[in-house]
SEMILUM-296898 format. One record per residue: x, y, z of N, C-alpha, C in turn; residue in one letter; residue number from 1. Coordinates in nm, 4 decimals, always signed. Layout:
BEGIN
BAMI      n_X      n_Y      n_Z     ca_X     ca_Y     ca_Z      c_X      c_Y      c_Z resn resi
BAMI        X        Y        Z        X        Y        Z        X        Y        Z    A  NUM
...
end
This chain:
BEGIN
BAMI      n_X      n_Y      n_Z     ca_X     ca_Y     ca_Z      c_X      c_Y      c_Z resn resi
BAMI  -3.4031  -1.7045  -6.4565  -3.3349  -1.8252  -6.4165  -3.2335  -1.7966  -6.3067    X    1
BAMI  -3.1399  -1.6825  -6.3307  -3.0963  -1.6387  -6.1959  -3.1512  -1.6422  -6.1019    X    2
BAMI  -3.2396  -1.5835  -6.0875  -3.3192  -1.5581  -5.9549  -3.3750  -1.6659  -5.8887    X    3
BAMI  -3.4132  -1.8183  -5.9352  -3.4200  -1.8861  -5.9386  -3.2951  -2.0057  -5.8772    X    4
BAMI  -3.2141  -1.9800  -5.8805  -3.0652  -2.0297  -5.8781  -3.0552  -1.9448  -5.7462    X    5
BAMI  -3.0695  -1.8349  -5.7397  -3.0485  -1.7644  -5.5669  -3.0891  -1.7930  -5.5016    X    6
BAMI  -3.2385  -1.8020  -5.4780  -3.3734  -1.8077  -5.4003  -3.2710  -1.9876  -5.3332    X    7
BAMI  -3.2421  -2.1076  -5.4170  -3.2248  -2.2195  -5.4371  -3.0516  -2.1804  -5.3195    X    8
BAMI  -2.9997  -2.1616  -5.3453  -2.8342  -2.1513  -5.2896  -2.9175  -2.0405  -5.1388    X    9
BAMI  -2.9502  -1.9607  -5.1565  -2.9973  -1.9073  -5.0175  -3.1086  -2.0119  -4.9043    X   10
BAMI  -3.1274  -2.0675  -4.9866  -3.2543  -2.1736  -4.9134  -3.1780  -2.2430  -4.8299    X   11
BAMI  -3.0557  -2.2784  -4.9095  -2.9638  -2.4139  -4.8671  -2.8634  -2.3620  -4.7732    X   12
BAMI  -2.8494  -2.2669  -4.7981  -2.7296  -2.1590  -4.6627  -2.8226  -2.1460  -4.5574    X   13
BAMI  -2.9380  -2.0978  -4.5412  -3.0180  -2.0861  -4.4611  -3.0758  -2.2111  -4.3933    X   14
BAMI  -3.0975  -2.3199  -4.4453  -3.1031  -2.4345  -4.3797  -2.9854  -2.4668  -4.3234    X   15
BAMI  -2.8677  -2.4943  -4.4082  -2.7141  -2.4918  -4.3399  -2.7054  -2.4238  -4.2117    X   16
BAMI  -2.7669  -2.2844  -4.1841  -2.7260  -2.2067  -4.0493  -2.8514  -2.2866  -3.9338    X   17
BAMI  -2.9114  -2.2764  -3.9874  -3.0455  -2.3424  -3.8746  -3.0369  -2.4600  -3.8530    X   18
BAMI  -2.9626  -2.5511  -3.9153  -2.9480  -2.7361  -3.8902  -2.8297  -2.7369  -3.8804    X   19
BAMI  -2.7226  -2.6564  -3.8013  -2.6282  -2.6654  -3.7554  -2.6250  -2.7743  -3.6425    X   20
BAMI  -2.5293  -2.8839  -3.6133  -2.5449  -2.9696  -3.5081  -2.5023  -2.9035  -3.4044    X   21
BAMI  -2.4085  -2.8084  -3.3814  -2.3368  -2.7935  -3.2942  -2.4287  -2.6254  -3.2321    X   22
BAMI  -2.4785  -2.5926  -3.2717  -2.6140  -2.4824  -3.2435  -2.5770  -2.3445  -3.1935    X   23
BAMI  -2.4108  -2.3233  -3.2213  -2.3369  -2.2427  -3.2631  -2.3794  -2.0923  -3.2890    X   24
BAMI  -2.3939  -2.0671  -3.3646  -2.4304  -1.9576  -3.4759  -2.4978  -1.8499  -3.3933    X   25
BAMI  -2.6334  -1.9411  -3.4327  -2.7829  -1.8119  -3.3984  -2.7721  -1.8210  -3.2287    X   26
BAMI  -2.7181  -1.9258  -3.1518  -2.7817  -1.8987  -2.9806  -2.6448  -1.8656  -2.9274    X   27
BAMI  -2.5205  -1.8474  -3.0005  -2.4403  -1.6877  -2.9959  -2.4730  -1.5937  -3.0049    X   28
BAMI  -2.5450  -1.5646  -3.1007  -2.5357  -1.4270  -3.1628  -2.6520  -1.3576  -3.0789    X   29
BAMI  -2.7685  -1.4778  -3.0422  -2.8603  -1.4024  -2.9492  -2.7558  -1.3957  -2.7854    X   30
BAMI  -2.7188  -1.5126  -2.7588  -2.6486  -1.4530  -2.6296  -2.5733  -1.3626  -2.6170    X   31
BAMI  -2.5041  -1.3613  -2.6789  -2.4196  -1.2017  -2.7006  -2.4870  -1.0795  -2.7274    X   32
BAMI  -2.5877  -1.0294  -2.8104  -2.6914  -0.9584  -2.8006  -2.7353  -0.9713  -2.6481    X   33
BAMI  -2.8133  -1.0395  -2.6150  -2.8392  -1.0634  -2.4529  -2.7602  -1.0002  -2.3655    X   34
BAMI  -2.6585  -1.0330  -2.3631  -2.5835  -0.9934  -2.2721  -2.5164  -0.8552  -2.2482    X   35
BAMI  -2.5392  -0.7870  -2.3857  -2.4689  -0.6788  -2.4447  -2.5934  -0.5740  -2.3616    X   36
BAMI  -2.7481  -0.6280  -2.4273  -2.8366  -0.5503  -2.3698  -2.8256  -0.5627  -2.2361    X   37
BAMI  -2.8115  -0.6637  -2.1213  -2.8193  -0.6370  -2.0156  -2.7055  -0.5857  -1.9197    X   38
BAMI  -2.6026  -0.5328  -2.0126  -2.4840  -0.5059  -1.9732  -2.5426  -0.3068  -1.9924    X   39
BAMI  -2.5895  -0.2965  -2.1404  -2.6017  -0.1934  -2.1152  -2.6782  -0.1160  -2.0440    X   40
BAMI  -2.8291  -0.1937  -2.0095  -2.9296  -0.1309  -1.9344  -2.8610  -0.1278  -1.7428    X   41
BAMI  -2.8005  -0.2074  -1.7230  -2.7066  -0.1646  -1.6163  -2.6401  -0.0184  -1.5696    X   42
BAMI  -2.5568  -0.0234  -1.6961  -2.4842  +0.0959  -1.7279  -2.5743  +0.2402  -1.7369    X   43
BAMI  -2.7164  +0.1689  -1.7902  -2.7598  +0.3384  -1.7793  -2.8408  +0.3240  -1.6614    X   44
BAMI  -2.8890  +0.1902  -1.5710  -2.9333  +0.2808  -1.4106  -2.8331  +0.2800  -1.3351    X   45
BAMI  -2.7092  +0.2592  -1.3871  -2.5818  +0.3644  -1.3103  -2.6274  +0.5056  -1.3047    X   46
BAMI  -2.6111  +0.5436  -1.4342  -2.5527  +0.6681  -1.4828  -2.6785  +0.7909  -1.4456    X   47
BAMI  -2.7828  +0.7035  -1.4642  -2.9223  +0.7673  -1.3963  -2.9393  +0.8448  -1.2575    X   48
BAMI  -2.9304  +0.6706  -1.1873  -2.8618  +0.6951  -1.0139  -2.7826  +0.7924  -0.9835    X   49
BAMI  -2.6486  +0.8232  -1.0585  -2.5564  +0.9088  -1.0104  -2.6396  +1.0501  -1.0550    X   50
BAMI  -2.6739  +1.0764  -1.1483  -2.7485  +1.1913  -1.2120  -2.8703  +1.2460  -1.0963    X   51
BAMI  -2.9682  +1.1228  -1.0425  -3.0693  +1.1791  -0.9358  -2.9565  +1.2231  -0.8250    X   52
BAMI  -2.8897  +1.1207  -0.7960  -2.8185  +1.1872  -0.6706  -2.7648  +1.3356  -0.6846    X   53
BAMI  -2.7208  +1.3643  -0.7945  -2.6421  +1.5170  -0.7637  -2.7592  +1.5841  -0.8083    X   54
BAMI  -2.8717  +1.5460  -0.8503  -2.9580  +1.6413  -0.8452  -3.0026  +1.6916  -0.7141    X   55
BAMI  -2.9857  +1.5653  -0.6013  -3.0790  +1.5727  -0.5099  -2.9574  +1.6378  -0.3784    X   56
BAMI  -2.8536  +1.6461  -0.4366  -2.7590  +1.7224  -0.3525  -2.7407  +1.8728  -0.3773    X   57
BAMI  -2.7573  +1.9071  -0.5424  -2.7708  +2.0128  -0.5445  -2.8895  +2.1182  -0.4960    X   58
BAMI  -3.0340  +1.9882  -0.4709  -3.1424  +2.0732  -0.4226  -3.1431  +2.1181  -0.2599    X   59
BAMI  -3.0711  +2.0541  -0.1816  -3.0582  +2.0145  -0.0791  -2.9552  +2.1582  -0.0256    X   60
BAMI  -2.8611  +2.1753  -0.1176  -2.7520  +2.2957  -0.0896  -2.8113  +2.4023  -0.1350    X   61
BAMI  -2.9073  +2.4131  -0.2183  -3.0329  +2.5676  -0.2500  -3.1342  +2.6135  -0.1231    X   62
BAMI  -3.1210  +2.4686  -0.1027  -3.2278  +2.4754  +0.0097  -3.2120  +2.5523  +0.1369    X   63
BAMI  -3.0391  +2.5268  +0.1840  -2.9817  +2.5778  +0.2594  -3.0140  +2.7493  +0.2673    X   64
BAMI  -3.0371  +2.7921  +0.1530  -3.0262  +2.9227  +0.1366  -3.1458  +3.0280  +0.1524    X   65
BAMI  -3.2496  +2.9199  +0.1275  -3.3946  +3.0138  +0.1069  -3.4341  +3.0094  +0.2891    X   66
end
């Protein structure tokens, strides 16, 4: 009968979050996710970029030598 009584109160929270009028909630939580990911994939073809470059400076100053 518990379990029964949960399944019932979770149904109704879960409809509560999805028939929100104001649409709040879930297309936050994805925009912020969103934004978080495209904030970070930024950040790493920074960090990439700077990484080829001193690779390609350090090959460049070996080069000098041979």
């Amino acid at each position: 009968m518990k379990l029964k009584n949960f399944f019932k109160k979770f149904r109704s929270k879960a409809k509560e979050f999805f028939s929100d009028e104001y649409g709040g909630n879930l297309i936050e939580y994805a925009l912020l996710v969103g934004f978080a990911l495209f904030i970070f994939f930024i950040i790493i073809g920074v960090v990439t970029s700077m990484l080829d470059w001193t690779v390609g400076l350090s090959n460049d100053f070996f080069d000098l030598f041979r």
